[in-house]
C-alpha positions as CSV (number, residue, x, y, z in Angstrom):
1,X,-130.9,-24.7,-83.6
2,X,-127.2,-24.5,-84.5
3,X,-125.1,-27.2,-82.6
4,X,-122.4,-25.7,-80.5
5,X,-118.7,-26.3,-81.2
6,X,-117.2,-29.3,-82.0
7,X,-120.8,-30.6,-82.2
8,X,-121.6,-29.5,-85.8
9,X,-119.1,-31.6,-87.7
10,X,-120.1,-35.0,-88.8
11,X,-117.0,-35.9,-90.0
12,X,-113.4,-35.7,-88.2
13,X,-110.1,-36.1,-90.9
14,X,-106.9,-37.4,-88.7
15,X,-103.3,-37.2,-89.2
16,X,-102.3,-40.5,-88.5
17,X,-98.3,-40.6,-88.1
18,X,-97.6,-38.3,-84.6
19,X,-101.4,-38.0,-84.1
20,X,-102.7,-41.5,-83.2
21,X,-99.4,-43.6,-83.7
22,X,-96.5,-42.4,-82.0
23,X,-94.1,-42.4,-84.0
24,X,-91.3,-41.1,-81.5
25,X,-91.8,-43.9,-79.5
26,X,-91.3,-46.1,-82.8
27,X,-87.9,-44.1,-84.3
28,X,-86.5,-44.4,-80.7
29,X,-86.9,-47.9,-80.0
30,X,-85.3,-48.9,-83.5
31,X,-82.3,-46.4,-83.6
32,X,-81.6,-46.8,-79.9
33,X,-80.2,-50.6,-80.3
34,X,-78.8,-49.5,-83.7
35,X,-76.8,-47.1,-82.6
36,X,-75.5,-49.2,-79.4
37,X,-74.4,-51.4,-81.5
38,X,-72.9,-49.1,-83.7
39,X,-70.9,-47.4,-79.8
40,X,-72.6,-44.4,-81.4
41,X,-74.0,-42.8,-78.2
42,X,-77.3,-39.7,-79.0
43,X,-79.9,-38.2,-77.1
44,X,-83.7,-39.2,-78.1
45,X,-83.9,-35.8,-78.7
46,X,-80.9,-35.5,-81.3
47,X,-82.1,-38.4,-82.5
48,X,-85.7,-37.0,-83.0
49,X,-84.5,-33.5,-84.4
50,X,-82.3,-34.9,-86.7
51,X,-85.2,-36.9,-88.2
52,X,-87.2,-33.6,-88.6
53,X,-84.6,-32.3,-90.2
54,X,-84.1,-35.2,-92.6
55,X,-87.9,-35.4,-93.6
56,X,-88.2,-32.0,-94.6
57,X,-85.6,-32.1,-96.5
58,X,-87.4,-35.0,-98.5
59,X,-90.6,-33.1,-98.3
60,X,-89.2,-30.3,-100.1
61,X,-87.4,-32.2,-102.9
62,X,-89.4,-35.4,-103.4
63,X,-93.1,-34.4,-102.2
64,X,-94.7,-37.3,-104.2
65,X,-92.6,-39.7,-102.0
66,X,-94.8,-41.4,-99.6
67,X,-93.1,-40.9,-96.0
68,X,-93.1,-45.0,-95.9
69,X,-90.5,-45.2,-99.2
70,X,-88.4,-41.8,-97.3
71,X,-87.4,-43.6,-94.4
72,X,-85.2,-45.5,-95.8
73,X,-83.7,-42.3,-97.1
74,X,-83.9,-40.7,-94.0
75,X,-82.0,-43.2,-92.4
76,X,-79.3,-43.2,-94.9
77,X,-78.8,-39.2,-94.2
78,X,-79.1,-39.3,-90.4
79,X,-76.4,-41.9,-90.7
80,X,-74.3,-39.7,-93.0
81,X,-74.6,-36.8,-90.7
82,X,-73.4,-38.9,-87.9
83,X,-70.6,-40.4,-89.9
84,X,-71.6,-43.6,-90.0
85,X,-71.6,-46.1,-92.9
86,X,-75.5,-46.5,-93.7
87,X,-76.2,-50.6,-94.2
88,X,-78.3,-51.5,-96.9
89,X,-80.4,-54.1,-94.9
90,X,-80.3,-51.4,-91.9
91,X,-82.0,-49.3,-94.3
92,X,-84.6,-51.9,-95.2
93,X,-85.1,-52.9,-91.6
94,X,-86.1,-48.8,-90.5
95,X,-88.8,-49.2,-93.4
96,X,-90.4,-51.8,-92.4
97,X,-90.2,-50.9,-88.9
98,X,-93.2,-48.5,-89.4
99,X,-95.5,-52.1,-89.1
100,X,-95.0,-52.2,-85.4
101,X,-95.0,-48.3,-84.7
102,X,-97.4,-48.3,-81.5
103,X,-100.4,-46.6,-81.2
104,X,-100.8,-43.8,-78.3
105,X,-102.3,-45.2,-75.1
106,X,-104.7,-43.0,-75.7
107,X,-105.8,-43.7,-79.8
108,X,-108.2,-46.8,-79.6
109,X,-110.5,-46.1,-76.6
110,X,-110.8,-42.5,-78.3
111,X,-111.2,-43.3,-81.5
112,X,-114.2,-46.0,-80.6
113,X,-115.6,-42.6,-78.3
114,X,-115.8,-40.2,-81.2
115,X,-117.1,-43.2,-83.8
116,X,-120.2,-43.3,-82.2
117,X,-120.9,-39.3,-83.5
118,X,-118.6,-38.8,-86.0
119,X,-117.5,-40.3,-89.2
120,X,-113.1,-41.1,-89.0
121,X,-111.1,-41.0,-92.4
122,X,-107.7,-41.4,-92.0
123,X,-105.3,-38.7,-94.6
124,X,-101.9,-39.7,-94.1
125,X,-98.6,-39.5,-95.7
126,X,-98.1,-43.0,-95.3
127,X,-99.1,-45.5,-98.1
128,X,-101.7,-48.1,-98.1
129,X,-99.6,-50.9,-97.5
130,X,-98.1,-49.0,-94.0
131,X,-101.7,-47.6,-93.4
132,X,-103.3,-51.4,-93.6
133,X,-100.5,-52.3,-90.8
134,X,-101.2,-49.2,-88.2
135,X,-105.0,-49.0,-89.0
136,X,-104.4,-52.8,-87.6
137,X,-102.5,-51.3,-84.4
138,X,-106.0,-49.1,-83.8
139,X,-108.2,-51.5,-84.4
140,X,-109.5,-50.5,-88.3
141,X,-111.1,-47.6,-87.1
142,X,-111.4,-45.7,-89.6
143,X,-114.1,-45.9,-92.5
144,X,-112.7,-43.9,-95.4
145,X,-109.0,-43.8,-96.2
146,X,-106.3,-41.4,-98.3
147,X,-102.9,-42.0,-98.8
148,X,-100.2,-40.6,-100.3
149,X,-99.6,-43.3,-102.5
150,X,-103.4,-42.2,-103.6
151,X,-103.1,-38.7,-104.1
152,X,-99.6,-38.8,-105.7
153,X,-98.2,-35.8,-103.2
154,X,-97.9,-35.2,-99.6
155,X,-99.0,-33.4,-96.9
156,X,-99.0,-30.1,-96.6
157,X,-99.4,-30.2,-100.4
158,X,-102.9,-28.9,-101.1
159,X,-103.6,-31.2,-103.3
160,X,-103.9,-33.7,-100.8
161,X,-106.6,-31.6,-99.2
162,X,-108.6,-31.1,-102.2
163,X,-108.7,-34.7,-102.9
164,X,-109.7,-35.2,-100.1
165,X,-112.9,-33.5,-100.3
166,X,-113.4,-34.8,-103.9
167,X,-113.6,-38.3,-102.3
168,X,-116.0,-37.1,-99.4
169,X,-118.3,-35.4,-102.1
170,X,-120.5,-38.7,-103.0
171,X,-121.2,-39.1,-99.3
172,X,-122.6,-35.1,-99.3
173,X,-119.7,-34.1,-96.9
174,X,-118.5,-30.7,-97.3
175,X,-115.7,-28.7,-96.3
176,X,-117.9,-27.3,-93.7
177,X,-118.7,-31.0,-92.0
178,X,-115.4,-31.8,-91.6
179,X,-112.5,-31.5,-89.0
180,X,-109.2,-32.1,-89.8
181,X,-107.3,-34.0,-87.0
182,X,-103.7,-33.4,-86.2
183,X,-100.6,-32.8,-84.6
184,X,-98.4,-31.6,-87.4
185,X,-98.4,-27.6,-87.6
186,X,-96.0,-28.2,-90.6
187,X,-98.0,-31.1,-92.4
188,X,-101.5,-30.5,-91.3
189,X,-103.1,-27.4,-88.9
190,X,-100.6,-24.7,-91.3
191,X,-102.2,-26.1,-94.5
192,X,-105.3,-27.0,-93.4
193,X,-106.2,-23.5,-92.0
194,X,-105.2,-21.8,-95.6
195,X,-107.4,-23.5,-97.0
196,X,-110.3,-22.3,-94.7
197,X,-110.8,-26.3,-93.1
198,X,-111.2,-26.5,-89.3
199,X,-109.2,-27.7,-87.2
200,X,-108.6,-29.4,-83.8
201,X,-104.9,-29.4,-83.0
202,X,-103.8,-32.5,-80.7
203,X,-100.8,-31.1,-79.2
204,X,-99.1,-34.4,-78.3
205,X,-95.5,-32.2,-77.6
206,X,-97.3,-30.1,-75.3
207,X,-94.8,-29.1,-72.5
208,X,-91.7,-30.0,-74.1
209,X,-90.4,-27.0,-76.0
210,X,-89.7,-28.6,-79.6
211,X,-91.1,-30.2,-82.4
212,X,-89.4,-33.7,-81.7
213,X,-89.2,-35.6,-85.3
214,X,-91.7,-33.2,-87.2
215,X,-90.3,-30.1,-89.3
216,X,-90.3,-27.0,-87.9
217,X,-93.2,-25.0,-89.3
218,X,-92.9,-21.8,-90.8
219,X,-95.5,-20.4,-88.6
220,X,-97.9,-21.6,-86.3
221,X,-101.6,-21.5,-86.8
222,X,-104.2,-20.5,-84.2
223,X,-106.4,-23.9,-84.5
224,X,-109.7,-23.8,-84.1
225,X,-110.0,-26.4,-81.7
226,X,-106.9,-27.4,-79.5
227,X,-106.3,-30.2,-77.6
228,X,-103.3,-31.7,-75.2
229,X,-104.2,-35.4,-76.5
230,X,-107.2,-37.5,-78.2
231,X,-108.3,-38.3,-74.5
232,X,-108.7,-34.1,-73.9
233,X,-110.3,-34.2,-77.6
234,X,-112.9,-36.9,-76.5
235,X,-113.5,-35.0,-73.2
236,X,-114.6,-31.9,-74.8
237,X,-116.7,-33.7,-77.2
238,X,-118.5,-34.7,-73.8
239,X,-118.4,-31.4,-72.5
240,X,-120.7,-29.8,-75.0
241,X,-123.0,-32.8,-75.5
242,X,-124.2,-32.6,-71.7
C-alpha cells in the first residue's frame, strides 16, 4: 500500500540559513548597533534588501564562495552603497557573527519531531566550520552534512544537488526518498524542482510581501509541499500519520 504524502520519504534535505536559523534576526541585531554608532539611521527592511541584493551579486560572480567567507564582502558593499567607510575589523566581526545566528523558535522541538521518521541532512551554503557552530544552536540534529566548502559551488548551482545524492547513494537513498527542505525560492525550491526533487517550501516570509535578505528569484516554483513554518511542517506530518 503506497504511503500518502509527505509519508513516503525517508529522508528530508534542509536549507539551513533562512530555514532553521534565522538569519534576519542575526543581520539585524549586528548592523542595528553598527550603524548607531555609525548616526547612520535604516529600516530592517533596507537593511535586509540591501543584503539580498549584495549576496546575489556574489552568487553570480563568485559561486564557489561559501556564503560564510561573502559576508565579509557583503558588508564591505552594503557599507559602500551607504557611503560609509567599511572597517576592516567591522568586516571580520559580521563574519564571525554567523556563530551566534539564532535558531527559529520553532527549529529544535521540530527537528527532534520529524527525527523520529525521517532521516535530516543538512545542504547548506555555509561551510563546515559555520555549520559545526549553528548545527550546535539546534542541537546536532542532523545526521549527514554538505557544505559548500564540500561541494566547491553553491546553491542553486546543480552541482550541489547532484552531490548530494552521490553522498546519499551508499545509504540506498534515492532521489525519490528524499525532500528537500527550504525557504529559499532562489537558492533551493527553484533549483530543486528542475531537477525533478520534491519539495516542501517553509514559507518563513509568509505575510510580509518581500523576500527580506534572500535574492529575488527569477520565478517562483509551485512546491510540492508548502508550509508557513517547521511547526506547520511537523503538523502535517501528524496529520497524515493519524
Amino acid at each position: 500500500m503506497n504511503k500518502p504524502g509527505l509519508l513516503k520519504f525517508n529522508t528530508l534535505t534542509f536549507d539551513v540559513v533562512g530555514t532553521l536559523i534565522d538569519f534576519e534576526r542575526g543581520i539585524l541585531e549586528w548592523f542595528r548597533p553598527t550603524l548607531a554608532n555609525r548616526g547612520l539611521e535604516k529600516t530592517d527592511e533596507e537593511i535586509l534588501t540591501t543584503f539580498a541584493d549584495c549576496e546575489d551579486r556574489y552568487q553570480r560572480d563568485a559561486p564557489d564562495k561559501p556564503f560564510t567567507a561573502m559576508l565579509s564582502l557583503i558588508y564591505r558593499d552594503m557599507a559602500a552603497r551607504w557611503e560609509v567607510e567599511a572597517q576592516d575589523n567591522e568586516a571580520t566581526d559580521f563574519q564571525e557573527s554567523i556563530q551566534s545566528w539564532p535558531a527559529f523558535p520553532d527549529t529544535v522541538a521540530s527537528l527532534k519531531a520529524l527525527k523520529t521518521r525521517y532521516k535530516l541532512v543538512a545542504v547548506t551554503n555555509a561551510d563546515a566550520w559555520a555549520l559545526k557552530y549553528m548545527s550546535a544552536t539546534m542541537d546536532d540534529p542532523f545526521d549527514e552534512r554538505v557544505t559548500c566548502d564540500e561541494v566547491g559551488v553553491n546553491k542553486p548551482s546543480p552541482r550541489v544537488f547532484e552531490y548530494l545524492l552521490e553522498k546519499l547513494a551508499p545509504f540506498g537513498i534515492t532521489k525519490g526518498d528524499i525532500l528537500h527542505t527550504a525557504q529559499s525560492q532562489y537558492h533551493d525550491i527553484v533549483p530543486a524542482m528542475e531537477l525533478g526533487f520534491s519539495t516542501m517550501w517553509i514559507e518563513r516570509r509568509h505575510g510580509k510581501g518581500s523576500f527580506g535578505a534572500t535574492p529575488k528569484p527569477g520565478r517562483i516554483a509551485e512546491p510540492t509541499f508548502h508550509a508557513k513554518s517547521m511547526e506547520d511542517f511537523v503538523r502535517q506530518v501528524r496529520r497524515q500519520d493519524r
